[in-house]
N, C-alpha and C positions, 0 to 999 in steps of 0.2 A: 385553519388550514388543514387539509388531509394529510394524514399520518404520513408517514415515509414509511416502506416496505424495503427487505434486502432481499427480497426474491424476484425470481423471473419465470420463466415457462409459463406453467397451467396459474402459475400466483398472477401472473402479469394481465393473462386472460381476464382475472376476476376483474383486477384493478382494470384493466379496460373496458370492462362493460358497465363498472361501475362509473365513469365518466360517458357511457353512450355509443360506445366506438367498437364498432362490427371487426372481430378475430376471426383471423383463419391461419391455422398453423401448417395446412397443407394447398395454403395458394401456390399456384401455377406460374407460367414465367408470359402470361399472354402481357399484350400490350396497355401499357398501364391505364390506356384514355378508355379500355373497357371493363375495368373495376368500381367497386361502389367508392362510391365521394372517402370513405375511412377503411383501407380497406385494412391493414394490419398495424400490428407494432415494429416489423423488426426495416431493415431496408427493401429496396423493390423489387426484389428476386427472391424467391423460395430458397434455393438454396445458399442462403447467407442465413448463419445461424443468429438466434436473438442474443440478447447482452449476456453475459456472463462475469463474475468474479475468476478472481484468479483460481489457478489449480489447486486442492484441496490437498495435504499433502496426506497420506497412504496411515491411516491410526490415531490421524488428530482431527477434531473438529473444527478447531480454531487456527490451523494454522497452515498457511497459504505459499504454495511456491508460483514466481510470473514464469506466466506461459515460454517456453522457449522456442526463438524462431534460430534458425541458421546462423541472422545476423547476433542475437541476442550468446548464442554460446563463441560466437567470434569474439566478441566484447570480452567474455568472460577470461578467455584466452589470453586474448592482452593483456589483463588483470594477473592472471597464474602464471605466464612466461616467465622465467627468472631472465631471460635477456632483455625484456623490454625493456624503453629506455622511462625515464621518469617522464616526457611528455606522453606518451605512446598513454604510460597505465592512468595518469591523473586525465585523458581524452579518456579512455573506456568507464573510468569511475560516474566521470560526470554523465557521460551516455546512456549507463546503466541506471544512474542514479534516475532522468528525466523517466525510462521507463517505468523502473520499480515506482516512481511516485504519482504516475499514472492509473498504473493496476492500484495504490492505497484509496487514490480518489474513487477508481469505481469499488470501492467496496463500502464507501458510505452509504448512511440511508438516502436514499428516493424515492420522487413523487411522481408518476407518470402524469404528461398533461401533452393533452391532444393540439398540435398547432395548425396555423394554414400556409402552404410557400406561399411564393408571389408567381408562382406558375397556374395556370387556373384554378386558382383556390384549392390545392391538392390539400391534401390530410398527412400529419404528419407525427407520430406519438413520439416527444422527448422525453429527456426524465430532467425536473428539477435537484440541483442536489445543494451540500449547505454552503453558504456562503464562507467563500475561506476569509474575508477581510472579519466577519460576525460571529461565526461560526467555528472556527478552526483555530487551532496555533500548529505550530510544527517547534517541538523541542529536540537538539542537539549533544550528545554527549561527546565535550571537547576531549579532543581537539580534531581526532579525526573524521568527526561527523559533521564540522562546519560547512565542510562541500557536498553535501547532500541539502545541507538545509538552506545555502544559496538557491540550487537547482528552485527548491520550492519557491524562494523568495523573486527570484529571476517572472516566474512563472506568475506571482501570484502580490504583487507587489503590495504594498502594507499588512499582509499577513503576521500576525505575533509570535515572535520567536522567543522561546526562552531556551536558555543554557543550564547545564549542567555539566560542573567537571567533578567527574570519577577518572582516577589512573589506578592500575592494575598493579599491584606489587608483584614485582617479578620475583620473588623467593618464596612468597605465598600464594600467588594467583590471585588472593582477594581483591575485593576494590576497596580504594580508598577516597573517602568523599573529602573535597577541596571546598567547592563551591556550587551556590545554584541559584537562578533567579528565572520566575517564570513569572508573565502577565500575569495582573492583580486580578482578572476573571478567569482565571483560568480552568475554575471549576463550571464554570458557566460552559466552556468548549469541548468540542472530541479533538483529541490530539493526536499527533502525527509524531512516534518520538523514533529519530535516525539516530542510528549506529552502524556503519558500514559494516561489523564482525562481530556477529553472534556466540562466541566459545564457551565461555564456562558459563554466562550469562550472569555473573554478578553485578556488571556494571548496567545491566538495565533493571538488574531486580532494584538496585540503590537509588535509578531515577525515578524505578515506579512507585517504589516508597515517598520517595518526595514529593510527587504528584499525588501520590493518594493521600499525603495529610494537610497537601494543601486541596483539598476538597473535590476534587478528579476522580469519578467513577469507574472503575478498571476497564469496563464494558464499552467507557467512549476512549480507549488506546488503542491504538495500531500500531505496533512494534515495526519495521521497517529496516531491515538490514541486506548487504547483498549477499553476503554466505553465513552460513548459521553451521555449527555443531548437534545435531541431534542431544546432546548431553545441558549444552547451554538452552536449548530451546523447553527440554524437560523441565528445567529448573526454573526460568522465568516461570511457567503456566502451575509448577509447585503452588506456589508462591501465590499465583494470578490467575486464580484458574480462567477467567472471563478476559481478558485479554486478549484481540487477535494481533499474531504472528503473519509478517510477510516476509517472504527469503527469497534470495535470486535464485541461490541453490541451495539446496540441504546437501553438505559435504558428512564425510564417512564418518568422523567423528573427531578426537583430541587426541595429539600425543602425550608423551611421557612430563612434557613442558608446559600442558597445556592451548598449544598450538593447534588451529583447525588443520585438519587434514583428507584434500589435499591441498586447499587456504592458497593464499597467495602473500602468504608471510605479512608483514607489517602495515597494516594500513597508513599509518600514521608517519612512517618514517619516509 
């Protein structure tokens, strides 16, 4: 099979001609029945831009904030309100969550491959990407990342979930590892590993550890949280330096406790 590529733009053009298929990055908005049989990659109007990965965040190379729409910082809101009620924030959780593991999906590798509708034989460039039941697991740090990794499981049914519980000592910050169990190929997968609150990042340095000595290449993780501390995010990639990071947001940083801020206090409770 042909390689997977994580690029797009002038990379996609290659990848397209190397399957046959006539690019044009400054097609016009004429009527589509006067275009050649293939005519681009992206949808049928010029100005719709091509695929992209999430937002790059501002001095990392590996690590990614999801795009924000109006809707998407409403979400967050509900999450941060200290008067929301507990259905209000565990609604925005899961909402967010289907995004945020949307944007982890596109940032796997892909295959472009040229298809036909069923409308006159039109041309149509998809991307193949890896099979999550073959391909993927999504790993969990209990207890509050179980509702992230439903969203996946909802979505993507027989996908292989492994767990990990780490809890945080509150008088040290550190994590303490309880337990963990992850599918027996796990090193065979790229994994999807949820934590909703990235802070000090010890409890993901703890899951990567585990992952990485049960034979998981740091290179195939995707970190996946909905707020992140710039301090926590430093210290996973210490650690990891090949690992990519996905955040909803990058908040300002930790208080005196440890606490992201401006955070939306406790996930878990």
């Amino acid at each position: 099979p042909a390689p997977r590529t994580m690029m797009f733009g002038a990379a996609a053009a290659t990848s397209a001609a190397a399957l046959g298929v006539t690019v044009s990055f400054a097609e016009g908005q004429q009527a589509s029945a006067t275009k050649s049989a293939e005519w681009y990659m992206k949808p049928w109007t010029s100005f719709q831009k091509e695929p992209v990965m999430a937002d790059q965040v501002p001095g990392y190379d590996r690590v990614h904030v999801m795009r924000r729409t109006f809707y998407s910082v409403h979400l967050m809101g509900r999450l941060r309100d200290a008067s929301s009620s507990r259905d209000q924030f565990v609604d925005a959780a899961r909402k967010l969550s289907v995004m945020l593991l949307s944007e982890a999906l596109g940032m796997l590798p892909h295959t472009p491959r040229p298809i036909k509708t069923p409308v006159d034989g039109a041309a149509y460039i998809t991307f193949d990407m890896p099979d999550p039941q073959r391909e993927l697991c999504v790993v969990n740090i209990m207890r509050a990342a179980s509702s992230m990794s439903d969203v996946m499981t909802r979505e993507y049914p027989g996908i292989p979930v492994g767990t990990v519980l780490i809890q945080r000592d509150e008088e040290t910050a550190e994590p303490v590892m309880f337990y963990s169990k992850l599918p027996p190929d796990v090193d065979k997968r790229r994994v999807i590993l949820v934590d909703p609150m990235l802070a000090t990042g010890g409890s993901i340095r703890e899951a990567i550890a585990v992952m990485r000595k049960a034979g998981v290449h740091e290179q195939n993780i995707i970190v996946v949280s909905i707020v992140a501390a710039p301090e926590g995010v430093d210290a996973v990639l210490r650690a990891n330096p090949l690992v990519r990071i996905l955040v909803g947001e990058m908040d300002r940083g930790l208080n005196a406790r440890k606490y992201i801020v401006p955070g939306l206090g406790d996930f878990g409770h």
